[in-house]
N, C-alpha and C positions, 0 to 999 in steps of 0.2 A: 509518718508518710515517707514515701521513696523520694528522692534527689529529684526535682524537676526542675529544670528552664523558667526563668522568670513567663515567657511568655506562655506555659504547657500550664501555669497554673488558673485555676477559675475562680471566684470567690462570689459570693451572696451571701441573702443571708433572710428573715423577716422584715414585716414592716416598720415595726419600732427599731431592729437593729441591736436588739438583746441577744439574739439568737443569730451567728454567722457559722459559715462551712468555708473549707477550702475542698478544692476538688484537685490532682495533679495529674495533668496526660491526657491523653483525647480517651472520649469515653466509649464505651464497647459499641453502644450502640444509642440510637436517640427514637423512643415509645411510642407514637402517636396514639393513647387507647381509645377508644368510642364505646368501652364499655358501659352500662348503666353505673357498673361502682364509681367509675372514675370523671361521670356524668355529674354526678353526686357529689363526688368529693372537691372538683373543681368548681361545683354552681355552672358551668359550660358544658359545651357537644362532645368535647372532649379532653384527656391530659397529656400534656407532653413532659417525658421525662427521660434525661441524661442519664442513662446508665452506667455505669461506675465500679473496679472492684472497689469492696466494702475499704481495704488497704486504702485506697486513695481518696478515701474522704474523712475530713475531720470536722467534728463539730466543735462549738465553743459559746459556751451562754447556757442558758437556763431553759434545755431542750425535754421536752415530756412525751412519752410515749401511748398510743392509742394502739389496742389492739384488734384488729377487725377479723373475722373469721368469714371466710368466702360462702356465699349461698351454696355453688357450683361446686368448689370442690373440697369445700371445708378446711380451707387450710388459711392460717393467719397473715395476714397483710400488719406493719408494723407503722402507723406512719408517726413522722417525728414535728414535734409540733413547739413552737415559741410559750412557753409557761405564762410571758407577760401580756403578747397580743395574740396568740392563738395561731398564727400563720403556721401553715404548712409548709416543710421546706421538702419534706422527699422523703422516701417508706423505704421497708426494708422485704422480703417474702421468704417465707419458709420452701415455698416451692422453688428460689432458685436462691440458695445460701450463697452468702461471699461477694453479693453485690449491694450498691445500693443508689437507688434512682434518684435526683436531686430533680424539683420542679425547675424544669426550662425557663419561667416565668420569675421566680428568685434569684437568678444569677446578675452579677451588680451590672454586667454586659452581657444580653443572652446573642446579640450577634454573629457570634462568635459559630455559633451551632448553625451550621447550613447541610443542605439536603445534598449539595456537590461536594461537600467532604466527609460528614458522618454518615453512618450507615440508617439510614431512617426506615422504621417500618413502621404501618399504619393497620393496627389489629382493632377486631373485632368488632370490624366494619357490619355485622350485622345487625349491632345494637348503633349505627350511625343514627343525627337525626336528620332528617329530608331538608334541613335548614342549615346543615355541615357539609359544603361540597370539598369531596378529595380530589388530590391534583392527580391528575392521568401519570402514569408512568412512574409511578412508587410503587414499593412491596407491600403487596395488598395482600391483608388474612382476616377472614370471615372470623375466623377464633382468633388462638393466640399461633401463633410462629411455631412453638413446641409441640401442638396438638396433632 
């Protein structure tokens, strides 16, 4: 990992704590999805994920890989998973190599991630559910941002 600032670095990790990351630098950008996959994969309306290059995250512990292949566009989602309790900490995509998304929700302080400093977008708002209200005045996309 690149030289960071005590305060530039992030860290989480699992529930049991087998499985931890560091993350260094503010991240590219922070996901809100509403997609169905990520409907699914949270148990919630939606996921939110710190996007990151791949460079500035490190894992450490007994991390196991799930490969998911997308209905849409057939292309593999990676996510990386705690071996001992299962927790999700954040996936990988073939569709946009050299990043990697760390759950919002696993960070030991997710505080830190706000809507007036990182770059938030809120996709695929058309698989929302009518019980997930978005806040007015965010980047709003029916798909994804790339489409």
């Amino acid at each position: 990992m690149v030289a960071f600032r005590v305060a530039d670095i992030h860290e989480g990790g699992c529930v049991c704590g087998a499985l931890r990351y560091r993350a260094g630098g503010a991240p590219l950008r922070v996901t809100v999805c509403h997609c169905t996959w990520c409907q699914r994969r949270t148990g919630s309306a939606f996921g939110v994920s710190a996007v990151f290059e791949a460079t500035r995250v490190e894992l450490h512990g007994p991390a196991r890989l799930y490969r998911h292949q997308s209905d849409e566009s057939a292309r593999w989602l990676e996510l990386h998973f705690c071996s001992t309790c299962g927790t999700h900490v954040g996936f990988t995509l073939e569709w946009v190599p050299g990043i990697f998304a760390l759950n919002a929700g696993s960070f030991d302080e997710p505080r830190w991630l706000d809507p007036g400093v990182q770059d938030f977008r809120y996709v695929y708002l058309r698989s929302a559910q009518c019980w997930s209200t978005v806040p007015e005045g965010v980047q709003r996309y029916e798909t994804h941002f790339r489409e």
